[in-house]
C-alpha positions in Angstrom: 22.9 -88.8 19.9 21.1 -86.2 21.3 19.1 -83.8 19.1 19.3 -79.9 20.1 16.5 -78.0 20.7 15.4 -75.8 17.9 15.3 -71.8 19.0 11.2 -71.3 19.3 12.5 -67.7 18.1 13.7 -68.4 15.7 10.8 -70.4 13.9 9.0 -69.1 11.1 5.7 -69.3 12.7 7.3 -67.2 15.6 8.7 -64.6 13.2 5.2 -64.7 11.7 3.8 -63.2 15.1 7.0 -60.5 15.4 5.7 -59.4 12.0 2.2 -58.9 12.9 3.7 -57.3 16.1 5.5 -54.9 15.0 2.5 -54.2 12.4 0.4 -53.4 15.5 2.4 -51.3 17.0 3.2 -48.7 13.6 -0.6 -48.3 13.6 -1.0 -47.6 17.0 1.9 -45.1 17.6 1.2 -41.5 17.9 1.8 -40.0 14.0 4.5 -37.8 14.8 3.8 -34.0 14.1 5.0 -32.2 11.2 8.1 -29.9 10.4 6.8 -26.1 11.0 8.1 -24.1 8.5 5.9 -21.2 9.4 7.9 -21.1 13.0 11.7 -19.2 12.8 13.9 -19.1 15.5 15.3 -15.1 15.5 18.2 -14.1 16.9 20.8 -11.4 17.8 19.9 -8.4 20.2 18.7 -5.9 17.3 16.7 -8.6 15.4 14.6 -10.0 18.6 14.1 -6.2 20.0 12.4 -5.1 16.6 10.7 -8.6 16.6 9.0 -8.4 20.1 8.2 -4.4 18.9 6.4 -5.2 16.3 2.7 -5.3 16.4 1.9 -7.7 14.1 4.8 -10.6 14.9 2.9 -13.3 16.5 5.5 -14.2 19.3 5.8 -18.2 21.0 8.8 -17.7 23.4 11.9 -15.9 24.2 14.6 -17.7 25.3 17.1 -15.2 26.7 20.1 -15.2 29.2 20.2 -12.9 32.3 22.6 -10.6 30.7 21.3 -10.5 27.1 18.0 -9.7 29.1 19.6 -6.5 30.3 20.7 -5.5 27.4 17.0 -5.8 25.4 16.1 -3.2 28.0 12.4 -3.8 27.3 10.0 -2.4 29.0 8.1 -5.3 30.6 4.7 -3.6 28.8 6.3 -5.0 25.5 6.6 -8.8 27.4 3.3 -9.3 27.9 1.7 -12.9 26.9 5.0 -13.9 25.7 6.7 -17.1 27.6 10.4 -16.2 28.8 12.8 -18.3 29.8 15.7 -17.7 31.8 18.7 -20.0 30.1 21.9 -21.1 29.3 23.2 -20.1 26.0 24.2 -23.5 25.1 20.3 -24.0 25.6 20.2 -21.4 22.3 23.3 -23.3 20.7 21.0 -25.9 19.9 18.8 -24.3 18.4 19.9 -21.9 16.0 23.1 -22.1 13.3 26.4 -23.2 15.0 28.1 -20.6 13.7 25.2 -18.3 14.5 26.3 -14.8 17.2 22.9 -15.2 18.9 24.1 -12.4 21.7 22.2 -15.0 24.2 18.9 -14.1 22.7 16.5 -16.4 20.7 13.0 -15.6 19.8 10.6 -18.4 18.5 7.9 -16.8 16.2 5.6 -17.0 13.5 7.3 -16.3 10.1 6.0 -13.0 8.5 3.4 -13.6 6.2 4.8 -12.5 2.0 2.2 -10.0 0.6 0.7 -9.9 -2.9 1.2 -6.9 -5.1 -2.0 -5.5 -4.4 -0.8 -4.9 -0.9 1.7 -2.5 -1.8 1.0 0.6 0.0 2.0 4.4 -1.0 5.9 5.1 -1.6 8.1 6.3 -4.0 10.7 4.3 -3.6 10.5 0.3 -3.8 13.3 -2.6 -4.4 12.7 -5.4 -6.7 14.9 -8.4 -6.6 15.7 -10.4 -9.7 16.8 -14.1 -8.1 19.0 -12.9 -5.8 19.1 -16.1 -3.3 21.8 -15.3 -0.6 19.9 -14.6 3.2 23.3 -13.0 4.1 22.5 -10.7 0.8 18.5 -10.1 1.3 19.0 -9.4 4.9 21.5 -6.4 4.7 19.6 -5.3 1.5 16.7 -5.1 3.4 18.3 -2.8 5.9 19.8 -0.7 3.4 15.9 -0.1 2.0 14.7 0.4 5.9 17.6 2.9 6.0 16.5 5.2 2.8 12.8 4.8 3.3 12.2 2.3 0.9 8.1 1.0 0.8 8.2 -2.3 0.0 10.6 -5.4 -1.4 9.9 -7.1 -3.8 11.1 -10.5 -4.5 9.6 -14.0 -6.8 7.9 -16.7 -4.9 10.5 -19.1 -6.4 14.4 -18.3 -6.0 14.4 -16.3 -3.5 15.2 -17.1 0.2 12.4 -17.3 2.8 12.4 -16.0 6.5 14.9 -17.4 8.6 17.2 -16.2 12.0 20.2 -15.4 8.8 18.1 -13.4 6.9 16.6 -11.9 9.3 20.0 -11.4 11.8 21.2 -9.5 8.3 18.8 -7.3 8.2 19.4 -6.8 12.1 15.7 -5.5 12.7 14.7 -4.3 9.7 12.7 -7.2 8.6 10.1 -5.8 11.0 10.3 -2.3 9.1 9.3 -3.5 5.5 6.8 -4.9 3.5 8.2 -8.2 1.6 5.7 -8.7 -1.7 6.3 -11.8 -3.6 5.0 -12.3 -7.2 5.1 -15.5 -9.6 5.9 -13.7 -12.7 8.3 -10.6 -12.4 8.1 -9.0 -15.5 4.8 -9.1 -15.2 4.9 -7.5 -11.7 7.2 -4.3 -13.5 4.7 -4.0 -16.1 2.1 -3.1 -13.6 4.7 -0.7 -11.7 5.4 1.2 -14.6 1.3 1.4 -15.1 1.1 3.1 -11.9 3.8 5.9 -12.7 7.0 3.9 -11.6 10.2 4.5 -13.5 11.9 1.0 -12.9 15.4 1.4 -13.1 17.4 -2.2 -13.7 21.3 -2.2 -12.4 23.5 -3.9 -14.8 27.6 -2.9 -15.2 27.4 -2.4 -18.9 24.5 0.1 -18.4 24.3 2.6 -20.9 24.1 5.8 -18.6 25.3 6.3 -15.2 22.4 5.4 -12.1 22.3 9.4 -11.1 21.9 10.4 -14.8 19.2 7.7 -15.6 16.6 9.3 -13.1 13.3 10.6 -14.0 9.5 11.2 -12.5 8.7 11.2 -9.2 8.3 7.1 -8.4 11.5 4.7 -8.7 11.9 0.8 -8.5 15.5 -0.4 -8.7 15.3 -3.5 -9.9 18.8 -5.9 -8.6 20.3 -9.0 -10.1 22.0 -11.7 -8.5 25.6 -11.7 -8.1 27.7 -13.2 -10.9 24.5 -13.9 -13.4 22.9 -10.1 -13.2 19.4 -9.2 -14.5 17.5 -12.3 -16.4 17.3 -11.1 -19.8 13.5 -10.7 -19.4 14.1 -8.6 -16.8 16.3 -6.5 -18.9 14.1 -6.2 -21.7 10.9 -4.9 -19.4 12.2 -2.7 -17.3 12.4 1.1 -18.6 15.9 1.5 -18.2 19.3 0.0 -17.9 22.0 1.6 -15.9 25.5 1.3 -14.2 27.5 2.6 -11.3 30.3 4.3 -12.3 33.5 2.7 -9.9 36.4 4.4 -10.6 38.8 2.2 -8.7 41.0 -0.7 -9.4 38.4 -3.0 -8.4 35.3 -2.4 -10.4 32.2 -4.6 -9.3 30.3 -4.0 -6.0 28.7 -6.9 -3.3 25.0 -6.7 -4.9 24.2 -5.8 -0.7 26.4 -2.5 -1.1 25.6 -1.8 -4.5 22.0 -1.7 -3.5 23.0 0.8 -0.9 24.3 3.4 -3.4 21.5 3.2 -5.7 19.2 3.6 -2.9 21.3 6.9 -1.7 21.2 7.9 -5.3 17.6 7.4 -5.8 16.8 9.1 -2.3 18.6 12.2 -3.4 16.7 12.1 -6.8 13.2 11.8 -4.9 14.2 14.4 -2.4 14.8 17.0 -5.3 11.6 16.5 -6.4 9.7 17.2 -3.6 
């Protein structure tokens, strides 16, 4: 009877090689390069316009369509050093959210750098954030704070949502318009507020005074909770005051975004009579 041929490849000195092989080649291949997570991909009409506007946004590359170009209606001054490309907006599909409207307009940039507290500049009227971690939420809050001339956001290192095109298409250009100052302890961070003359307001529904009522002094912090759990009780216990918006309605709780947006008007008017 004839004996078959064994399989060379199959032999365990052979495999022996295809180990030592395949050994060669994972420690000659090229180590492949990080994730970025200091790079954002911004989008939306409003959002890349303030972007490319802003001074201190370091800019890689637009990618734009021919009509969303017209509509930026940028002066080409504003353009300069930055790499443009002329594309398809499936080209942007695949880069940002598939649900995301990108309005045929992506920018590639640097993520804003989060300041300390000792960065926060002159103002009367700042935000602070109490673990609020919806970008759909921070974004439109931080228009609302852009819109009444708030100085500065204030949010904790932890537990609270970073840059990104939803944030940022949320706050449709007002990212660029605010200072964003994260802190590791925020009770702490009220503590020094109220040592520079800041009355920090905390909104909570069983407040014991109405918002417009509460107001005193010439230098306000509203200080939000997140939706459904409110202020942290150590929040509640630092900051000067408690206090609630009235809602007369049927339905009596607000979106944290809008709330914010009514305690900022009411603030405004507060700080405007005292000028």
């Amino acid at each position: 009877m004839t004996r078959k041929k064994t399989d060379p490849s199959g032999t365990p000195k052979d495999s022996h090689y295809a180990r030592l092989r395949r050994a060669h080649r994972e420690q000659t291949r090229p180590a492949k390069e990080p994730a970025d997570d200091s790079v954002v991909h911004l989008y939306g009409l409003h959002t890349v316009r303030e972007a490319i506007l802003n001074p201190t946004r370091k800019r890689r590359r637009l990618l734009v369509t021919r009509n969303a170009m017209q509509r930026l209606d940028l002066n080409p001054a504003a353009l300069k050093g930055l790499d443009v490309e002329t594309v398809d907006p499936k080209a942007i599909d695949a880069l940002v959210n598939a649900d995301a409207v990108h309005q045929g307009v992506c920018l590639e940039a640097e993520a804003l750098t989060p300041q300390p507290l000792s960065k926060l500049s002159d103002t009367s009227l700042l935000l602070i954030l109490d673990q609020i971690t919806d970008p759909h939420n921070v974004g439109a809050i931080m228009r609302s704070a852009v819109a009444f001339g708030a100085g500065a956001l204030i949010t904790t290192h932890r537990h609270s949502p970073t840059e990104s095109g939803v944030l940022a298409k949320a706050a449709s250009g007002a990212l660029e318009h605010i200072h964003h100052i994260t802190v590791r302890n925020l009770a702490n961070a009220i503590e020094e507020l109220k040592s520079i003359d800041f009355q920090t307001v905390g909104l909570d529904s069983e407040g014991p005074e109405p918002l417009e009522t509460t107001f005193s002094g010439a230098r306000i912090a509203l200080v939000l909770g997140a939706e459904g759990k409110g202020l942290r009780q150590k929040t509640r216990t630092t900051v000067d005051a408690l206090a609630r918006l009235d809602v007369p309605g049927a339905i009596r709780s607000l979106n944290v975004s809008n709330a914010t947006a009514i305690a900022l008007y009411a603030a405004h008017r507060h700080l405007s009579s005292k000028a």
